[in-house]
C-alpha positions as CSV (number, residue, x, y, z in Angstrom):
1,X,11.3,24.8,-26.6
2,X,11.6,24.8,-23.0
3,X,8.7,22.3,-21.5
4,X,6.2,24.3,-19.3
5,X,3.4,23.9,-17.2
6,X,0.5,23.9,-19.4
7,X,-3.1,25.8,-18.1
8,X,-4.1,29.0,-16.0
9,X,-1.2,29.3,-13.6
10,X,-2.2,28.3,-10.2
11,X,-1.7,29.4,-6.4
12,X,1.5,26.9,-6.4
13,X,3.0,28.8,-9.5
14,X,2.4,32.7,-8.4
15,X,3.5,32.0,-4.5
16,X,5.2,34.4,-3.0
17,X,8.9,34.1,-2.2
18,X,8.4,31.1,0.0
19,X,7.5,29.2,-3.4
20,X,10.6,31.2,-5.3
21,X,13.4,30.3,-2.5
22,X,12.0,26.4,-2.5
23,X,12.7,26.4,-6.4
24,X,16.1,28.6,-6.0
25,X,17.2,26.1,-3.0
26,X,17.0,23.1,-5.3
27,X,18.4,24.8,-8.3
28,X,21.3,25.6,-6.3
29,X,21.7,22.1,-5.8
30,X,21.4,21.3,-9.1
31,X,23.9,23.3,-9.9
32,X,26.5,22.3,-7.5
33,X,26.2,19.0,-8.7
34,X,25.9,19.9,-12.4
35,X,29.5,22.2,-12.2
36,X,31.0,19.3,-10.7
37,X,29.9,16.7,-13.5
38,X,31.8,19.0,-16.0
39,X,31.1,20.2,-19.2
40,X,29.8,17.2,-20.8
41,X,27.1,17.5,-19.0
42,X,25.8,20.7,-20.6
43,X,25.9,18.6,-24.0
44,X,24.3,15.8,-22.1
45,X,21.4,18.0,-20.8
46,X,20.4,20.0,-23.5
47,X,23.6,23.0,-23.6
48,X,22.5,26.3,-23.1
49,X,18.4,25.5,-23.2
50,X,19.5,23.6,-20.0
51,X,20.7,26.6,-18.3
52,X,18.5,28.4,-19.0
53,X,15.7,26.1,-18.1
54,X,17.1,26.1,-14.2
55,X,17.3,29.8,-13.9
56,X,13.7,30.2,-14.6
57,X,12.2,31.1,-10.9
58,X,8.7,30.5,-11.7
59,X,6.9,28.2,-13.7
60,X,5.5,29.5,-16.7
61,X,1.8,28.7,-18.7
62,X,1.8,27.4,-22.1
63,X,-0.6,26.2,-24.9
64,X,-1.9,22.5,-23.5
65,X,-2.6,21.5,-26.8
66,X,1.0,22.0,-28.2
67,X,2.9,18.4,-29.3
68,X,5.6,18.0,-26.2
69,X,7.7,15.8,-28.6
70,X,10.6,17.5,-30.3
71,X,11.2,17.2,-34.0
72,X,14.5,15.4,-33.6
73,X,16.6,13.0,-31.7
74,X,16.3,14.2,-28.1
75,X,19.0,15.0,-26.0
76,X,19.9,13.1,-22.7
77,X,21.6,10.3,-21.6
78,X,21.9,7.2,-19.9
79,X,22.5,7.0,-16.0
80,X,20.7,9.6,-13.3
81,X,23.5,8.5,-10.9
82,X,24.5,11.9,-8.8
83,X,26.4,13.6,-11.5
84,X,23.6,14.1,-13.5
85,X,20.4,15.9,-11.1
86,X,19.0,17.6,-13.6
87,X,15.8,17.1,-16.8
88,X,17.1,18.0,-20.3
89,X,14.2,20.8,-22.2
90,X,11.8,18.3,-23.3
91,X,10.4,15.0,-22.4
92,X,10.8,12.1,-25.4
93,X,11.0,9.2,-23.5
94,X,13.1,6.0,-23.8
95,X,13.5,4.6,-27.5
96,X,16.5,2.2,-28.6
97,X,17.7,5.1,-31.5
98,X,16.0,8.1,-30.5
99,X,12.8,7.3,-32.7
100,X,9.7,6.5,-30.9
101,X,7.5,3.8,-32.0
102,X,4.0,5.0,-32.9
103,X,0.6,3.6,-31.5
104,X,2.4,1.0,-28.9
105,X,-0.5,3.3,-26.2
106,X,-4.2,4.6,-27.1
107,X,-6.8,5.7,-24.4
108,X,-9.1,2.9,-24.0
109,X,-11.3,1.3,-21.2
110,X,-9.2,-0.9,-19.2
111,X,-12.2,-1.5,-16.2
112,X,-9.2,-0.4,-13.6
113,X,-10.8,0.9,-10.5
114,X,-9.7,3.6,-10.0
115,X,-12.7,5.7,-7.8
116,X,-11.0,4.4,-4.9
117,X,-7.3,6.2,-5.5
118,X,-9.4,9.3,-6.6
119,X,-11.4,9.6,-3.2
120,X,-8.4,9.0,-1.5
121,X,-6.1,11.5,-3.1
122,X,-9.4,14.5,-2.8
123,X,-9.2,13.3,1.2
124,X,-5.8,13.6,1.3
125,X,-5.9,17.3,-0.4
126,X,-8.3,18.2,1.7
127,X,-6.3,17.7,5.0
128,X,-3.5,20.2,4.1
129,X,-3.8,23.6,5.5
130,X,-3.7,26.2,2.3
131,X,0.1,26.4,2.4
132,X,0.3,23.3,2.2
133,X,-1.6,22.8,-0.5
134,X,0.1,25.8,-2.5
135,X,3.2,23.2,-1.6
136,X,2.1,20.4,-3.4
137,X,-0.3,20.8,-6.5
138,X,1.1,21.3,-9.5
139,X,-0.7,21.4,-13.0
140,X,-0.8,18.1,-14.6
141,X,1.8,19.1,-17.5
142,X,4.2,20.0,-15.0
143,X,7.6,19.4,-15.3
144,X,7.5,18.3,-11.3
145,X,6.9,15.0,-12.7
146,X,10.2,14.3,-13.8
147,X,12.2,16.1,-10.9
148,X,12.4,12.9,-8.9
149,X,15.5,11.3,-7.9
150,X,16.5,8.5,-5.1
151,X,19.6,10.7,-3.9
152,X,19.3,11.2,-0.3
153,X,20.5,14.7,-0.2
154,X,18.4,15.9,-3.4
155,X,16.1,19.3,-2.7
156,X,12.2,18.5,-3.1
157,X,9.5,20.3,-3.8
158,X,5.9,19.2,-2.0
159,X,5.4,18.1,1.4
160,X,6.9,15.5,3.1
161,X,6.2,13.2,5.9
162,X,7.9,14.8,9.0
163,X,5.8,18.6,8.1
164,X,2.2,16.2,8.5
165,X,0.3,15.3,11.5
166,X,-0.3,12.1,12.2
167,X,-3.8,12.6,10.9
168,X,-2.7,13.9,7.6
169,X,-0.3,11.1,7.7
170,X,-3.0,8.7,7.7
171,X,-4.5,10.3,4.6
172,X,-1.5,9.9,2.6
173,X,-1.0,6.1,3.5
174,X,-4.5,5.7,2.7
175,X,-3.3,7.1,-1.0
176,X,-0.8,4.8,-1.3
177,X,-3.3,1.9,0.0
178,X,-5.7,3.1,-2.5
179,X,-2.9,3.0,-5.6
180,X,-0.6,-0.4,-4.2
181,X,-0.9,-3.7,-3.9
182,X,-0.4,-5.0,0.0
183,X,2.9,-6.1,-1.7
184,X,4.0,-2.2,-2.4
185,X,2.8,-0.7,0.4
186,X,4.6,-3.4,2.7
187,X,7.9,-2.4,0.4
188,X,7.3,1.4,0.9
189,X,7.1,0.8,4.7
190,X,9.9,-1.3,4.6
191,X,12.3,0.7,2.7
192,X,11.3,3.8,5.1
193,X,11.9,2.0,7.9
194,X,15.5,0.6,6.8
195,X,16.1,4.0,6.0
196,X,15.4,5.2,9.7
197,X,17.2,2.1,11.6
198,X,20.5,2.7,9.0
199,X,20.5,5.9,9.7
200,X,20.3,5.2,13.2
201,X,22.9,2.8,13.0
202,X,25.5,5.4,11.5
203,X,24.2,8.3,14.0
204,X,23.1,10.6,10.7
205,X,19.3,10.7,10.9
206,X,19.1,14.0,9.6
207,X,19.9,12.8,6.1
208,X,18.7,9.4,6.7
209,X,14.8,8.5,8.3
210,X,11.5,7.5,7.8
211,X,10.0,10.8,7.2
212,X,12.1,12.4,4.5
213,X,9.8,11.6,1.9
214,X,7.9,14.0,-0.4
215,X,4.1,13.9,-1.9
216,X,3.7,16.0,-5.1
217,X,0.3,15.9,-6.7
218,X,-0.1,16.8,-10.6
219,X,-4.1,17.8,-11.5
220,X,-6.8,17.5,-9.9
221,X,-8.6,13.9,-9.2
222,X,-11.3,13.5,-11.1
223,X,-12.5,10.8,-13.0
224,X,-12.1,12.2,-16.5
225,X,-9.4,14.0,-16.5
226,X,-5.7,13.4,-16.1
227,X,-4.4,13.8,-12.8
228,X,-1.9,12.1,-10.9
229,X,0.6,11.8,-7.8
230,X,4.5,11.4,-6.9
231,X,5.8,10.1,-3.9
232,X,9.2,10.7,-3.4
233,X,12.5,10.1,-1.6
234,X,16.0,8.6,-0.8
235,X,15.7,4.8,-2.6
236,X,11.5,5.1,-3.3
237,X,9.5,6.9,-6.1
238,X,6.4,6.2,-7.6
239,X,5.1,8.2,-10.2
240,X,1.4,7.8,-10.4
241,X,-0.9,9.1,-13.3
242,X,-4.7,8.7,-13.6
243,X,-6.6,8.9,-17.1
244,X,-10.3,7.7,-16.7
245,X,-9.7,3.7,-15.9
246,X,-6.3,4.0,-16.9
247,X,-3.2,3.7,-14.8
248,X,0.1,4.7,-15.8
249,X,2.8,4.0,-12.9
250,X,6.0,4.5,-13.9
251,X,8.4,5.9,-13.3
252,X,9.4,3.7,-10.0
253,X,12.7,3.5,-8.1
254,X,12.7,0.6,-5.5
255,X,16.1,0.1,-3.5
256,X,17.7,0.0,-0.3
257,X,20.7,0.0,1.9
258,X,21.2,-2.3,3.5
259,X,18.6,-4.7,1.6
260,X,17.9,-6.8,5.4
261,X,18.3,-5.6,8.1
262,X,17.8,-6.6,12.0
263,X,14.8,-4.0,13.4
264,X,13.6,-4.0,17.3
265,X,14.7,-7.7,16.8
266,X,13.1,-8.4,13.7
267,X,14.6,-8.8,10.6
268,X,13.0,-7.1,7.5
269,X,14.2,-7.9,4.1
270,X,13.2,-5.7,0.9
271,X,14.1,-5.7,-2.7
272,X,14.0,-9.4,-2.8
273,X,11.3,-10.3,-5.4
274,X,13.2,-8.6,-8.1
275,X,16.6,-10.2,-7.3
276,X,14.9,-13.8,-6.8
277,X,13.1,-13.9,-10.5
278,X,15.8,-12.3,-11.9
279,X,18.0,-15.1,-11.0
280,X,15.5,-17.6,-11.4
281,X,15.5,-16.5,-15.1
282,X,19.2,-16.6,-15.6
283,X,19.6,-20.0,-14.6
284,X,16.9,-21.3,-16.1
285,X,19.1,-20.5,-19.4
286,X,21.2,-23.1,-21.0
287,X,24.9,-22.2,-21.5
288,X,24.7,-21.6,-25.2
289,X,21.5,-19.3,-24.7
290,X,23.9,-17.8,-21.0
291,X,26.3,-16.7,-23.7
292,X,23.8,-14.7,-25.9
293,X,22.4,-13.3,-22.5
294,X,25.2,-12.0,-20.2
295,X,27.2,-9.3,-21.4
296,X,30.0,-9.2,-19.0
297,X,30.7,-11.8,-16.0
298,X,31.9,-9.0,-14.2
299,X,30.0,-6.0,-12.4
300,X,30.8,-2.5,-12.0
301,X,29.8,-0.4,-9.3
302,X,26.8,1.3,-11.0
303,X,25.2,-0.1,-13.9
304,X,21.8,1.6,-14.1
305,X,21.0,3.5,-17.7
306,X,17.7,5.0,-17.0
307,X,17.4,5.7,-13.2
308,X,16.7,9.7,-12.4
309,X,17.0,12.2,-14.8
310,X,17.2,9.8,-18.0
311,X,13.7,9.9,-19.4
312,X,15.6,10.5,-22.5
313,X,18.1,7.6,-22.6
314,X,19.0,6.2,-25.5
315,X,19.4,2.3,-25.6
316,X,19.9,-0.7,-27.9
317,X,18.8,-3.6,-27.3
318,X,20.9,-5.8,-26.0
319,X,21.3,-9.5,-24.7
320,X,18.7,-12.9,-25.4
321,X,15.4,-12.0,-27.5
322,X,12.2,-13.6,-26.1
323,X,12.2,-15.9,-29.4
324,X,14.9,-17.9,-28.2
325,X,13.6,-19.0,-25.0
326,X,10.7,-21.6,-23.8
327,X,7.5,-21.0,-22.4
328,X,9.4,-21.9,-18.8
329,X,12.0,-19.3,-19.8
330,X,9.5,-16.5,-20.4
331,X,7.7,-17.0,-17.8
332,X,10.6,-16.9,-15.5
333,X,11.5,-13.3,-17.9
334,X,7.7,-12.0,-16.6
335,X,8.3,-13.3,-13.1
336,X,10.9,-10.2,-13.4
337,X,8.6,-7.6,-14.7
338,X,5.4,-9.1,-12.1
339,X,7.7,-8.1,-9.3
340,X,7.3,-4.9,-10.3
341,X,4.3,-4.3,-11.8
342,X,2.6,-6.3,-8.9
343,X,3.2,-3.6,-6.6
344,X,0.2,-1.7,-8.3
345,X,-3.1,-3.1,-7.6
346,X,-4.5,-6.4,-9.0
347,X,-6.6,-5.2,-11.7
348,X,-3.5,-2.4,-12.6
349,X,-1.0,-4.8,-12.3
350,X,-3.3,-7.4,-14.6
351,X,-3.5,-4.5,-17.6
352,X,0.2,-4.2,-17.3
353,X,1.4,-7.7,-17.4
354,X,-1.3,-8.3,-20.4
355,X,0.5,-5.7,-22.0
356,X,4.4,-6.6,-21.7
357,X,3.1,-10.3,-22.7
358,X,1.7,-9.0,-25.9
359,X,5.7,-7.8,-26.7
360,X,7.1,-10.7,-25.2
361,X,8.9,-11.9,-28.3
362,X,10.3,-8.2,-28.6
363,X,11.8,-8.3,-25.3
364,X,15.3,-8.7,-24.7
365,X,17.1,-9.6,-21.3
366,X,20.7,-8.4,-20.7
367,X,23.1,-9.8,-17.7
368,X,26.3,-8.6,-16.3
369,X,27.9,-10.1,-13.1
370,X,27.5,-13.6,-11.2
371,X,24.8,-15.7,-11.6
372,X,24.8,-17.8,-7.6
373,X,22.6,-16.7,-5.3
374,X,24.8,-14.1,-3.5
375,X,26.1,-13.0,-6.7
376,X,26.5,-9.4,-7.4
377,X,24.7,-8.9,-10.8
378,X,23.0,-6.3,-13.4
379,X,20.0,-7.3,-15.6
380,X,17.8,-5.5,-18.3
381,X,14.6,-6.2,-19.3
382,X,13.7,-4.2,-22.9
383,X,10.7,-4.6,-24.9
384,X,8.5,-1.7,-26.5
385,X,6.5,-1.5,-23.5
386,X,8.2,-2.0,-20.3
387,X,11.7,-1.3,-19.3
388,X,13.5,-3.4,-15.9
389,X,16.5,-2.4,-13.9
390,X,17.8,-4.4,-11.5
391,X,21.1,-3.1,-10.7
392,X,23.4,-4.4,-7.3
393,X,25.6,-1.4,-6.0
394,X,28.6,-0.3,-4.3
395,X,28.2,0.0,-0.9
396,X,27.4,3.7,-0.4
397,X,27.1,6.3,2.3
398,X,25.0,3.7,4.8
399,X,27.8,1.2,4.8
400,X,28.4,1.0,7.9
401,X,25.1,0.0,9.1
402,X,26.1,-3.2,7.7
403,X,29.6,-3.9,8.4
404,X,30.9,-2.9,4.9
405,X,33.5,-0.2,3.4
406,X,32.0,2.2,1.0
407,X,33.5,2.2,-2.4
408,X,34.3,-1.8,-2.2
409,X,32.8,-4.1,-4.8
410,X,29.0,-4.2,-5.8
411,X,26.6,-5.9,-3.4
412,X,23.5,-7.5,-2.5
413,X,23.0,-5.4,0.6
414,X,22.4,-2.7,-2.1
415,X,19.9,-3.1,-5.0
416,X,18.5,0.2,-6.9
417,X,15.6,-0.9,-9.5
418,X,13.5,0.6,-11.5
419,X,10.6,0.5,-14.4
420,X,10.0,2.5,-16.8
421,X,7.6,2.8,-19.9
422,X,9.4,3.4,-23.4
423,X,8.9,4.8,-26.4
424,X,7.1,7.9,-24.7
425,X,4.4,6.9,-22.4
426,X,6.6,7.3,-18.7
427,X,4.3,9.3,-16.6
428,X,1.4,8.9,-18.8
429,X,2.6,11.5,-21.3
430,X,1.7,9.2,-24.4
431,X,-1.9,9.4,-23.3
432,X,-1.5,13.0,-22.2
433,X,-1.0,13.9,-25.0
434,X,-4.0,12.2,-26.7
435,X,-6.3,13.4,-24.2
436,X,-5.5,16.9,-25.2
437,X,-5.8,16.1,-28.7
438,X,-9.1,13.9,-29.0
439,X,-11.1,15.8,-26.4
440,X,-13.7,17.9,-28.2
441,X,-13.4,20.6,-24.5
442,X,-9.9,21.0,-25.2
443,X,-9.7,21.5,-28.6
């Protein structure tokens, strides 16, 4: 089965060729890419369903009350590095063995505020022209959701930045001041604006600005049904879905290149939170509990297992188990995940963290790499409910806006990171699902 949009089909889905040549554009991509990651990755994305999935050229309708979870083990694999742009045929979600674990998510009151995001977002819809508009709503089963990636040179469907006025611009930052914590916004902004001044620094501002950034929104806001948004671009995603007072926001990809960087004479520094705690927790280990922790003292290149086009990695745990450390320790293991989840709003962020703490002794932390505070390093964080990346790259394509040769050994200067939700609840699909089940209209 071959996951669909779900509903009547709307303007976006019957649009003329316009609509068609956007999808064909970006399937061509993903098929340039996909040839030249070879044959294994037809077994990695689901064979032949896979193919057949990117030739469709319009998104089909189906049943909304059908179960979206396969029978089986899902297909997919671990990375969503550039070799692997594209979703395998049905969304599972990250498990350590290709079983999910039942009733970790149920639709509840959490008192999250969420009228304000919901104004905003009807605001923001409201200032596109009709073609725009056809651009960027998608139903809220759509599988939109999961074509996000932080490649630069990735095709995207939905609007972005640089086709706004600056009035319509206002509307979307007002969306992502409704959604965000001052701490996220200021790292949106900031990772934007690296990406203009590197770019500018390397004289290719074509691939590399502050505008290249794409708003997809799934539903409609309201405040009882599920709805949600996607912002999207090179090194910045957030996936953002809406259930009543519930928030689910995850998937997110926060990175950058270079990770400070000296603007109009100021120098702004992102991705530093993560990298802190995360070093703050390693060293607050002792050597025996070091040894159970750190897998390798070495670092490759790219280490990331569930960045794009992974919802269905597969995953061990792996590393120290929260039972082994001290109430000092796991808090230093949460000051990881509250980098993260703090970039929602307070009360958002609050439901999260109260959730990860209630798995804390089923969360593991894995390390590769140095532990000093310019080390290069990988860590995990893996519980039932929340899923970390930090990962330090190669330099890449914006080297030189920092002095360094791309290719050489992992960095610093460039940090991809991400969280996730496991066990089938990344972009609110657990409660999706649910919905459509418990709700006496859409039985």
């Amino acid at each position: 089965m071959t996951e669909l949009d779900a509903g009547e089909p709307t303007d976006r889905e019957t649009d003329s060729d316009g609509g068609r040549s956007a999808h064909a554009s970006r399937r061509n991509f993903m098929r340039k890419v996909f040839f030249a990651s070879g044959a294994t990755a037809v077994v990695t994305m689901g064979g032949a369903g896979a193919w057949a999935a990117m030739a469709e050229d319009t998104t089909a309708t189906a049943d909304a009350s059908a179960d979206p979870s396969p029978s089986g083990m899902p297909s997919g694999g671990p990375g969503g590095g550039p070799g692997n742009q594209s979703i395998t045929e049905e969304f599972f979600g990250l498990t350590t063995d290709g079983r999910r674990i039942d009733d970790l998510f149920a639709i509840h009151s959490t008192r999250v505020a969420t009228a304000p995001v919901i104004t905003a977002a009807k605001a923001f819809l409201a200032g596109l022209t009709d073609d725009q508009k056809t651009s960027t709503q998608f139903t809220v089963h759509s599988t939109e959701w999961r074509l996000w990636s932080n490649v630069d040179s990735y095709e995207r469907q939905g609007v972005s930045l640089a086709d706004l006025t600056s009035d319509q611009k206002k509307l979307g930052t007002a969306l992502l001041e409704a959604a965000l914590s001052a701490d996220g916004l200021e790292t949106t902004e900031k990772i934007r604006r690296i990406n203009q001044a590197a770019g500018e620094a390397i004289g290719n501002t074509t691939s590399f600005n502050e505008d290249a950034y794409y708003w997809t929104l799934m539903g409609t806001p309201s405040a009882h049904e599920p709805w949600g948004f996607q912002f999207d671009g090179h090194h910045l995603v957030i996936n953002y879905f809406v259930l009543g007072d519930q928030v689910v926001m995850s998937p997110c990809f926060w990175g950058s290149e270079p990770t400070t960087m000296k603007i109009d004479g100021e120098t702004v520094t992102v991705c530093h939170e993560e990298v802190a705690a995360a070093l703050a927790f390693i060293n607050s280990l002792t050597e025996e509990q070091q040894t159970a922790a750190i897998a390798s003292s070495t670092k490759s290149n790219e280490s990331m297992k569930a960045g794009a086009f992974s919802d269905n990695a597969v995953q061990a745990y792996e590393g120290i188990r929260g039972t082994a450390l001290t109430s000092g320790q796991k808090a230093k293991l949460l000051g990881i995940v509250e980098a993260f989840a703090g970039r929602a709003k307070a009360d958002a962020a609050k439901v999260r963290m109260a959730e990860v703490r209630d798995h804390l002794d089923a969360t593991y932390v894995t390390w590769a790499g140095g532990t000093g505070s310019d080390d290069a390093f990988y860590v995990r964080v893996h519980s039932p409910v929340v899923w970390v990346e930090v990962d330090c790259q190669a330099p890449g394509p914006l080297a030189g806006a920092y002095g360094a040769t791309q290719g050489s050994g992992p960095t610093q200067m460039h940090v991809h990171s991400v969280i996730r939700t496991p066990n089938g609840n990344d972009y609110g699909r657990e409660l999706l699902r649910q919905h459509y089940r418990t709700s006496p209209h859409h039985r």
